[in-house]
PABA-964745 format. One record per residue (C-alpha): residue number from 1; x, y, z. Coordinates in Angstrom, 2 decimals, m for minus. Example, Ala and Ser with C-alpha at 12.3 -4.5 7.8 and 13.67 -1.06 7.14 Angstrom:
// PABA-964745
k	x	y	z
1	12.30	m4.50	7.80 $
2	13.67	m1.06	7.14 $
//
This chain:
// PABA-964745
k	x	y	z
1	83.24	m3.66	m2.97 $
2	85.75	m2.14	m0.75 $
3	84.26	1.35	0.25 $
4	86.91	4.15	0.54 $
5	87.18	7.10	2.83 $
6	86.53	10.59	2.54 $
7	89.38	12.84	1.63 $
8	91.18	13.78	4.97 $
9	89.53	10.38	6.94 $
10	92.09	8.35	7.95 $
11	91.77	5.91	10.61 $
12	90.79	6.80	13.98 $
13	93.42	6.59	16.75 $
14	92.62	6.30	20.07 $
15	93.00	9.20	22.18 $
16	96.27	8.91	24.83 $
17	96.16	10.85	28.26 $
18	98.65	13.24	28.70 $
19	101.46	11.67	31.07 $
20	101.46	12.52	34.72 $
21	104.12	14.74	35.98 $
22	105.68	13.59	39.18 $
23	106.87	17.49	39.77 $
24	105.86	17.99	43.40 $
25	102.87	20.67	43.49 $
26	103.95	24.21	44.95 $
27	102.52	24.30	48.67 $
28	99.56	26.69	48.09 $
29	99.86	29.73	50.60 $
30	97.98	30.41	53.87 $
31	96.79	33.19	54.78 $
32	97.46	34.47	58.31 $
33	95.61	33.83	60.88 $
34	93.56	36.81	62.16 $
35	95.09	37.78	66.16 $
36	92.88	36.24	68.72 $
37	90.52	38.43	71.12 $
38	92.87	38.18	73.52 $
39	95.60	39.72	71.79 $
40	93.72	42.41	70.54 $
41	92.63	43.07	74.26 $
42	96.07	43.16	75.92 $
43	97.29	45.53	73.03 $
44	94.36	47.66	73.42 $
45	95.03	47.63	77.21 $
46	98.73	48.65	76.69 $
47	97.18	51.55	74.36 $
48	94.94	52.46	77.05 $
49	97.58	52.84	79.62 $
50	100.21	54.54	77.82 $
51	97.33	56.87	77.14 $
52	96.48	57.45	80.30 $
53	99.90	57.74	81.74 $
54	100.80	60.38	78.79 $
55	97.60	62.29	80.18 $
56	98.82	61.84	84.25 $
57	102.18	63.59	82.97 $
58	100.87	65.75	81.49 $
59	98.32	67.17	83.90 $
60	100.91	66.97	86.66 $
61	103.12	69.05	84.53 $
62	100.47	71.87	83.86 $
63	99.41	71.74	87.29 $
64	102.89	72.44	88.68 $
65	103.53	75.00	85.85 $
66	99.94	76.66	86.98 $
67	100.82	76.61	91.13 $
68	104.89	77.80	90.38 $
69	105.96	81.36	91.73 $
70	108.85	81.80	89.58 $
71	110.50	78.70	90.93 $
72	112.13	77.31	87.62 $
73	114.00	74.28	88.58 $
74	111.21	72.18	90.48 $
75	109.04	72.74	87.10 $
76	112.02	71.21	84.91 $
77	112.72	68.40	87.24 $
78	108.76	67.69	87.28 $
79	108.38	68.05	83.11 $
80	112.39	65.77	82.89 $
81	110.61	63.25	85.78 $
82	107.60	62.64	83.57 $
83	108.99	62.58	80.44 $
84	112.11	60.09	80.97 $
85	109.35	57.76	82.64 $
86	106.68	57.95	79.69 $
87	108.78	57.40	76.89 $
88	110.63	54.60	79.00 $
89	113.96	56.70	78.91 $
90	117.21	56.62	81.90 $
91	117.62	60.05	81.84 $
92	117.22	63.41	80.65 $
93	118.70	67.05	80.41 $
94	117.11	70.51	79.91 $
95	120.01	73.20	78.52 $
96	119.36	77.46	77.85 $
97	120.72	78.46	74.66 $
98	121.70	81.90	75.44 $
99	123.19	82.91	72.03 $
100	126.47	81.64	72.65 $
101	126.32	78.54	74.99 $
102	124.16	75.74	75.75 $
103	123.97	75.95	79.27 $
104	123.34	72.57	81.67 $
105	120.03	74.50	84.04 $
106	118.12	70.40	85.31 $
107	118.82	67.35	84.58 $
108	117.04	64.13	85.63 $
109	119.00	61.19	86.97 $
110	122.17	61.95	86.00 $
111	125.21	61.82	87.75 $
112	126.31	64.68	89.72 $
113	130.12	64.35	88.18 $
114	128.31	64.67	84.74 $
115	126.44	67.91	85.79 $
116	129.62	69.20	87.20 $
117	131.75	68.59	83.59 $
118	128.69	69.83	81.94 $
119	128.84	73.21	83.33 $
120	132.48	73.12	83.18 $
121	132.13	72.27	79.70 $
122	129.02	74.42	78.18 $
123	127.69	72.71	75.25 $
124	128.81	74.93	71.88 $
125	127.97	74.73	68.26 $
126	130.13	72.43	66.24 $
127	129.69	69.43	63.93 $
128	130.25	66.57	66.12 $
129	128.17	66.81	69.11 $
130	124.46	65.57	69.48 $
131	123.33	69.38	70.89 $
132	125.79	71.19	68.69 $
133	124.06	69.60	65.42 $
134	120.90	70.31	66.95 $
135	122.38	74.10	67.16 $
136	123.46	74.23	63.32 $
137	120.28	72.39	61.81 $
138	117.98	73.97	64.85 $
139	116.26	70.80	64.48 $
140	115.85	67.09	66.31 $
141	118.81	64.74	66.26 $
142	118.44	61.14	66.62 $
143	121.89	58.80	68.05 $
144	120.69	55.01	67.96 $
145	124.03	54.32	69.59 $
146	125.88	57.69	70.83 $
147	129.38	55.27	71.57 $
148	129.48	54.62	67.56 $
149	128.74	57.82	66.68 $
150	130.95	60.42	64.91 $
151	131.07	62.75	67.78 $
152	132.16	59.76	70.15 $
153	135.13	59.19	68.01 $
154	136.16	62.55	67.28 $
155	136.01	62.66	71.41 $
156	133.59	65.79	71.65 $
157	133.94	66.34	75.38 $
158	130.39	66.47	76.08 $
159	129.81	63.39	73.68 $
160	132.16	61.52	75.80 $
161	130.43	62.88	79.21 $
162	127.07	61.82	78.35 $
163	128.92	58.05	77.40 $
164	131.44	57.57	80.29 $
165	130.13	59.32	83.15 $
166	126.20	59.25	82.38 $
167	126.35	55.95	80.92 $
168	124.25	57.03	77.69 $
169	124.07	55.10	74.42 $
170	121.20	56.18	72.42 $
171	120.22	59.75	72.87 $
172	117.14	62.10	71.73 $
173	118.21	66.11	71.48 $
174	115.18	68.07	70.85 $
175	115.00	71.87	70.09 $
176	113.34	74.01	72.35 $
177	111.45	77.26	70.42 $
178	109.88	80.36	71.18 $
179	107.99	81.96	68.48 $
180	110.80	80.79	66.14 $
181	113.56	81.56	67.79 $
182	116.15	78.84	69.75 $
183	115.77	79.08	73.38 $
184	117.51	75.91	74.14 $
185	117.21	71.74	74.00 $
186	115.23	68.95	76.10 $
187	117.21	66.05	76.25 $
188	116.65	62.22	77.19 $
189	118.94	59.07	76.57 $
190	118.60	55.27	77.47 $
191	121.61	53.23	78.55 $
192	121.09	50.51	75.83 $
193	120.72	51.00	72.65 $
194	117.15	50.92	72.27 $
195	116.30	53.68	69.34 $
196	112.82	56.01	70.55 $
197	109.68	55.31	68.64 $
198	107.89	58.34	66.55 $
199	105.31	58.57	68.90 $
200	108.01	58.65	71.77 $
201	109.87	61.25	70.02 $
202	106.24	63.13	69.46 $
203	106.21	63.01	73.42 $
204	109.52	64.60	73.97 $
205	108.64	67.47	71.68 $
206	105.35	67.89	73.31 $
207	107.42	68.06	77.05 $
208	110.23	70.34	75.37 $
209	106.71	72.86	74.41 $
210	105.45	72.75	78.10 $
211	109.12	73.63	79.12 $
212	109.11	76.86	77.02 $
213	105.49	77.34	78.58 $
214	107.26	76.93	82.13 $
215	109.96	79.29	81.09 $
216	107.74	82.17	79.68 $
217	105.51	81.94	82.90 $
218	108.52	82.06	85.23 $
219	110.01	85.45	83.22 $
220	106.30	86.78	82.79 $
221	105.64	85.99	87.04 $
222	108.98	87.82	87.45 $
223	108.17	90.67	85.05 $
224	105.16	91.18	87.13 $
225	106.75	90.51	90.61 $
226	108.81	93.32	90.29 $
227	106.69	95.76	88.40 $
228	104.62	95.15	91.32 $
229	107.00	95.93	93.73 $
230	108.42	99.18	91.68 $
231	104.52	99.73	91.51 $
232	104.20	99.56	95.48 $
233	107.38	101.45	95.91 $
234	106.61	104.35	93.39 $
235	102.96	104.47	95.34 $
236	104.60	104.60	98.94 $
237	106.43	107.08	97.92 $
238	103.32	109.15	96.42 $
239	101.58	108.47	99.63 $
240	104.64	109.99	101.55 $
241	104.71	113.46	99.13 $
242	100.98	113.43	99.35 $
243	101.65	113.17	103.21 $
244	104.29	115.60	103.10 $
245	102.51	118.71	101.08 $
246	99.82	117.56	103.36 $
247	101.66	118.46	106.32 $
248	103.31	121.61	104.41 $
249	100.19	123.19	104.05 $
250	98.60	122.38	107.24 $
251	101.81	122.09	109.31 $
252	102.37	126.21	108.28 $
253	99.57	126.83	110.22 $
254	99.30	124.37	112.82 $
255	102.69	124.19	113.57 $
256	103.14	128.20	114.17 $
257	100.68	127.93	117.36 $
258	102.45	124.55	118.18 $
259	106.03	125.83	118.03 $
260	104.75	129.44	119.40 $
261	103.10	127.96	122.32 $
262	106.16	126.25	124.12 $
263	108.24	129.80	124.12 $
264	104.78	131.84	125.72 $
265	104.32	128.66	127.87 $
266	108.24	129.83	128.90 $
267	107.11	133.60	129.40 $
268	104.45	132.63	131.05 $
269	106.26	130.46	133.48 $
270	109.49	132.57	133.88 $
271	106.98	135.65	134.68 $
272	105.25	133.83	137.36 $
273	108.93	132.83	138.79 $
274	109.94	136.91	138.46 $
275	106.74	137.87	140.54 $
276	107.31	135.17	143.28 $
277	110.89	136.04	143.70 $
278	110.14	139.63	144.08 $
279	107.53	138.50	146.70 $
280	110.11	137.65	148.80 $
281	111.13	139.62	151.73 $
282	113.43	140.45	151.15 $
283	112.70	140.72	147.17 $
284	115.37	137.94	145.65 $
285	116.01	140.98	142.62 $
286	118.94	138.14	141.45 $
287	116.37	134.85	140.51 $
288	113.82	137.40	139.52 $
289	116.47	139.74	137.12 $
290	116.98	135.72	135.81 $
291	113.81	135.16	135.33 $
292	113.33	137.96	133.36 $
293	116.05	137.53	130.90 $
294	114.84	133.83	130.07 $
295	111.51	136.10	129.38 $
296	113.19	137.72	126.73 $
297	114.93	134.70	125.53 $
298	111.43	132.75	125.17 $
299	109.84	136.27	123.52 $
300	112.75	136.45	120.96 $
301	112.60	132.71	120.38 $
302	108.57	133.07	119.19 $
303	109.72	135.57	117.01 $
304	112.14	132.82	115.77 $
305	109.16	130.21	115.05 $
306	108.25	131.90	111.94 $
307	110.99	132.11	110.83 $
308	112.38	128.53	111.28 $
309	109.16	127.32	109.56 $
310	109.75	129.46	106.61 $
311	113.06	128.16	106.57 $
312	112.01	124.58	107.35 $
313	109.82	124.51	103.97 $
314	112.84	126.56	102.06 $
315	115.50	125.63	100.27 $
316	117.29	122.66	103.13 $
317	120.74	124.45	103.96 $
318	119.43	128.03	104.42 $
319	121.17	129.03	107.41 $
320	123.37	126.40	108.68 $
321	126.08	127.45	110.89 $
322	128.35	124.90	112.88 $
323	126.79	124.03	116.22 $
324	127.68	122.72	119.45 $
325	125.92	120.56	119.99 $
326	126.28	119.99	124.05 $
327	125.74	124.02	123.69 $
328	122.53	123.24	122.54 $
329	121.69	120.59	124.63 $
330	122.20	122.75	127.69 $
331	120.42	125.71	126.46 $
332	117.41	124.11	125.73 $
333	117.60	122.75	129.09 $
334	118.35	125.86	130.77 $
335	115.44	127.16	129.21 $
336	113.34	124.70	130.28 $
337	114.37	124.84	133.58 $
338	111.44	125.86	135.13 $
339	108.74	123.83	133.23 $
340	110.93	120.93	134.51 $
341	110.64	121.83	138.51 $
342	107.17	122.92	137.99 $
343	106.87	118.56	136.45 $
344	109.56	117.44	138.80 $
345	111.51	115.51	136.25 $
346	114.83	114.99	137.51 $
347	117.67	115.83	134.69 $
348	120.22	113.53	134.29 $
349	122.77	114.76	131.81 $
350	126.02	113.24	130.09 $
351	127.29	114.93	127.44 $
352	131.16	113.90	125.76 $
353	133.38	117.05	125.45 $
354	135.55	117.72	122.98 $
355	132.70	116.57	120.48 $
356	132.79	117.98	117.07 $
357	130.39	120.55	115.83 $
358	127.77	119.92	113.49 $
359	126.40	122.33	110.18 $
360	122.55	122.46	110.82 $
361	119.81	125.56	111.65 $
362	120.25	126.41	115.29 $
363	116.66	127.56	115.83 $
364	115.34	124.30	113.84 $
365	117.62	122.02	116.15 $
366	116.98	123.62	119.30 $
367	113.02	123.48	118.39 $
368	113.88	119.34	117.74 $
369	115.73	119.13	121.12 $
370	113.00	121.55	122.54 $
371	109.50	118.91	121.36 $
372	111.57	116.02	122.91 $
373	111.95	116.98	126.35 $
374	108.19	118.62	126.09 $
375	107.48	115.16	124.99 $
376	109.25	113.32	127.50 $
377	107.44	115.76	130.25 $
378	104.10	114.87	128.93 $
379	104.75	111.23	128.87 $
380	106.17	111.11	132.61 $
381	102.94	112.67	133.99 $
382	101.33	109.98	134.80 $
383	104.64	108.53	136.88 $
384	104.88	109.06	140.34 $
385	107.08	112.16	140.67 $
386	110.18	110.43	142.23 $
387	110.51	108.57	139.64 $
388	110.49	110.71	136.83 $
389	113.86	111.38	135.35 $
390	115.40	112.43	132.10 $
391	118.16	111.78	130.60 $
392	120.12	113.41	127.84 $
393	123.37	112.43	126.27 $
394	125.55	113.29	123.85 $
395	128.16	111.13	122.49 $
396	130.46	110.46	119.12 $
397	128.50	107.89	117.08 $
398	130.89	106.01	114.91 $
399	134.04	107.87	113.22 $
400	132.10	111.05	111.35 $
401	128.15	111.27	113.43 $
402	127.03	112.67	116.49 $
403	124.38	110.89	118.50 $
404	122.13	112.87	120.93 $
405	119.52	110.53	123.22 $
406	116.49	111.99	125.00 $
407	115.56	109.29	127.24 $
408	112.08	109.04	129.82 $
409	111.11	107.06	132.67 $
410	106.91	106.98	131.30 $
411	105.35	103.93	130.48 $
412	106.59	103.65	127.08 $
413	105.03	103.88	123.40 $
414	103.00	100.47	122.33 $
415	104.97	98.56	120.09 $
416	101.97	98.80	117.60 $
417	102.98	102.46	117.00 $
418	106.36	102.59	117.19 $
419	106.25	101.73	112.92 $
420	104.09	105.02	112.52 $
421	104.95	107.37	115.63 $
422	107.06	109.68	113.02 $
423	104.02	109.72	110.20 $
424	102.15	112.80	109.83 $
425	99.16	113.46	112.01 $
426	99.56	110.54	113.79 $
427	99.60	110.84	118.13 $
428	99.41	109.18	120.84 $
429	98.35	112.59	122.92 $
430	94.19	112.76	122.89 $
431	94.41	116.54	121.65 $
432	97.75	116.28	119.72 $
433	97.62	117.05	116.04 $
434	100.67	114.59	114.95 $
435	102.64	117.05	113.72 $
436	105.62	117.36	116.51 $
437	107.12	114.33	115.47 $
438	106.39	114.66	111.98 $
439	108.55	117.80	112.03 $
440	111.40	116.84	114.02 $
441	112.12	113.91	111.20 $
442	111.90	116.21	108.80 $
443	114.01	118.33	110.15 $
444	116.39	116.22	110.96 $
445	116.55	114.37	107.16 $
446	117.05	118.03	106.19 $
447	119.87	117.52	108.13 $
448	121.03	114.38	106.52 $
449	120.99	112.87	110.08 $
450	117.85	110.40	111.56 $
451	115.60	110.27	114.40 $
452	114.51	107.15	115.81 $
453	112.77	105.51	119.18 $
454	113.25	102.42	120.56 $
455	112.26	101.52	124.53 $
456	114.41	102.34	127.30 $
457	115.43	100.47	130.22 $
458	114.15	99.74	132.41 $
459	111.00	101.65	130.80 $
460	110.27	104.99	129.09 $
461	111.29	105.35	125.31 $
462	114.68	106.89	124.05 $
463	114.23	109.18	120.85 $
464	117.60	109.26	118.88 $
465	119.24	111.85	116.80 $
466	122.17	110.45	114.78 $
467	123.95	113.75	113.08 $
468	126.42	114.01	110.75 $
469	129.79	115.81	112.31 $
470	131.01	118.86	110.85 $
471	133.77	120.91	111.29 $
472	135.70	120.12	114.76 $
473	134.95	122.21	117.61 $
474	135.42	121.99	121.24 $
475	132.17	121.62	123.14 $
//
């Protein structure tokens, strides 16, 4: 008996395999090979020494910012030399912003005819140009390739500059800031176009800081240059007031017995003259009735001291009369006539006639002309007595000035003194108090004239009173 399946049997089929595509299989991916020691040593080396030429620059550029006095330019052309050669650039530019212009101050490698239309042509703020962006937006601008750029088309004269005479094609313009406010732009181009990496463009901003440093330093080192010198000024001329109420207070009394002494040294002398010359037999009444008078002269003249020194620290043109000054000249040699034998200084005089007169203080003059020729007789005493000689000369000193010389045959002031021989309380004399000298300057600035030595030929000094001419007058 036939046995029958089971609901759902049916007969068993054998199993086909699935057909076998002939699709090529997609390539399976590899994964990239990881770089080779040796590549990751020359890239670390080319790390290394950008490094370490970034850190050369750099020190070089704070060194010669640290050493500058104030000289500017060789700090940009140090900061432009580093910077076009770290970041691999042609050339660059550092310009002042001044408010109103962007003006051209170093450049580095660039052509002089560029530098010359640069400063022709000051960079100014306007839509086209590289540097006038950068003066709208007050930020970096960026010109892969300055010959296709806007500004090259709309032919922005500096645009076309930088092109055709500098030969620039991609350009870096970065602002230059001091505590937030424009001070101007460092600059650096390539003559391909080659556009800068970040960390290049990091660079140039770090060199455009370190510019602004130089900058500050060189106003700061200028600021304190000249407050220095306004400081060394302003304390000169407290040393010379200190020095001058100094030699007010002390010159009022050491300056009566100086001044006093020269007219009783003149008594003195014309008395002995009077008693010698009526010692004669017969009695010469003439030379001694001279003598006599110049007595009076020299007594009336110390009465005069005290006066001219109350006048002297006064009010300046108290009593100033026109003067003669050959008048002068004479009298004080007249008076001194016998103080002059007694020395045997020979007088040599030249005096110009028809001079003008002068507006000073006769008795303060005369005492001037008076210290000079006591001077000169002190410094000839050590010269053998023919050759002691004087001279005195008076003579028109450009178109409105008088010039008086009182010249001496001694041995002559050392030239290490001849800065100071007018300061107060300073003498060459081993019991002089300074003061002479002292005075006669002063008097003559009173005077609005000078006084000056110098040597004389072929020795001796020459003291030299340069007055200011007054009314005319003939001598």
């Amino acid at each position: 008996m036939r046995r029958h399946s089971k609901a759902g049997d049916g007969p068993r089929r054998r199993k086909t395999a699935p057909k076998r595509s002939h699709a090529p299989k997609p390539a399976r991916r590899r994964r990239p090979s990881a770089p080779g020691p040796a590549a990751k040593i020359a890239r670390l080396r080319r790390q290394l020494n950008a490094a370490s030429e970034l850190q050369k620059a750099t020190s070089e550029v704070l060194r010669v910012i640290a050493s500058s006095t104030g000289d500017i330019e060789r700090v940009f052309e140090t900061i432009l030399a580093n910077a076009v050669r770290v970041c691999d650039a042609a050339n660059g530019a550092i310009n002042r912003w001044d408010g109103e212009i962007l003006q051209l101050v170093a450049t580095h490698n660039m052509p002089p005819a560029f530098a010359e239309a640069r400063k022709l042509v000051p960079y100014r703020p306007d839509e086209n140009s590289a540097s006038g962006r950068l003066l709208m937006t007050k930020s970096l601008v960026h010109i892969p390739d300055l010959a296709a750029d806007r500004a090259y088309a709309a032919r922005s004269p500096t645009t076309v500059a930088a092109v055709e005479l500098a030969g620039v094609r991609t350009t870096l313009a970065v602002p230059m800031f001091k505590d937030d406010e424009l001070v101007g732009s460092f600059t650096v181009g390539r003559r391909e176009v080659r556009p800068f990496t970040d960390k290049q463009i990091d660079i140039v901003q770090n060199f455009a800081a370190q510019a602004v440093i130089a900058v500050e330093n060189a106003r700061l080192l200028n600021e304190l240059r000249q407050r220095t010198e306004e400081l060394g000024r302003s304390v000169a001329d407290l040393q010379r007031e200190r020095d001058n109420k100094l030699m007010n207070l002390e010159a009022m009394a050491a300056s009566i017995g100086h001044e006093v002494r020269q007219p009783l040294a003149g008594i003195s002398s014309n008395g002995g003259a009077a008693l010698r010359f009526l010692g004669h037999t017969p009695p010469n009444l003439e030379e001694a009735r001279q003598a006599l008078q110049r007595m009076v002269k020299d007594s009336h003249r110390a009465s005069q001291v005290f006066d001219n020194i109350r006048i002297l620290f006064g009010k300046a043109d108290q009593g100033h009369e026109p003067i003669d000054v050959n008048e002068l000249a004479l009298g004080v040699l007249q008076a001194l006539r016998e103080e002059l034998k007694d020395h045997r200084v020979t007088t040599q005089i030249e005096l110009t006639s028809q001079l003008p007169f002068v507006m000073g203080h006769r008795g303060q003059l005369q005492e001037v002309f008076i210290n000079l020729v006591h001077n000169a007789i002190e410094a000839m005493a050590a010269i053998d007595g023919d050759d002691r000689i004087l001279r005195v000369r008076a003579e028109r000193h450009g178109g409105n000035a008088i010039i008086v010389a009182v010249e001496d045959s001694g041995p002559g002031i050392d030239p290490q003194q001849l800065k100071t021989i007018f300061d107060a309380f300073i003498t060459t004399k081993p019991n002089g108090l300074g003061l002479g000298l002292a005075i006669c300057r002063l008097i003559i600035e009173r005077h609005k004239g000078s006084l000056s030595v110098a040597p004389a030929e072929p020795r001796g000094s020459a003291f030299r009173i340069v007055l200011p001419a007054g009314m005319p007058g003939v001598a």
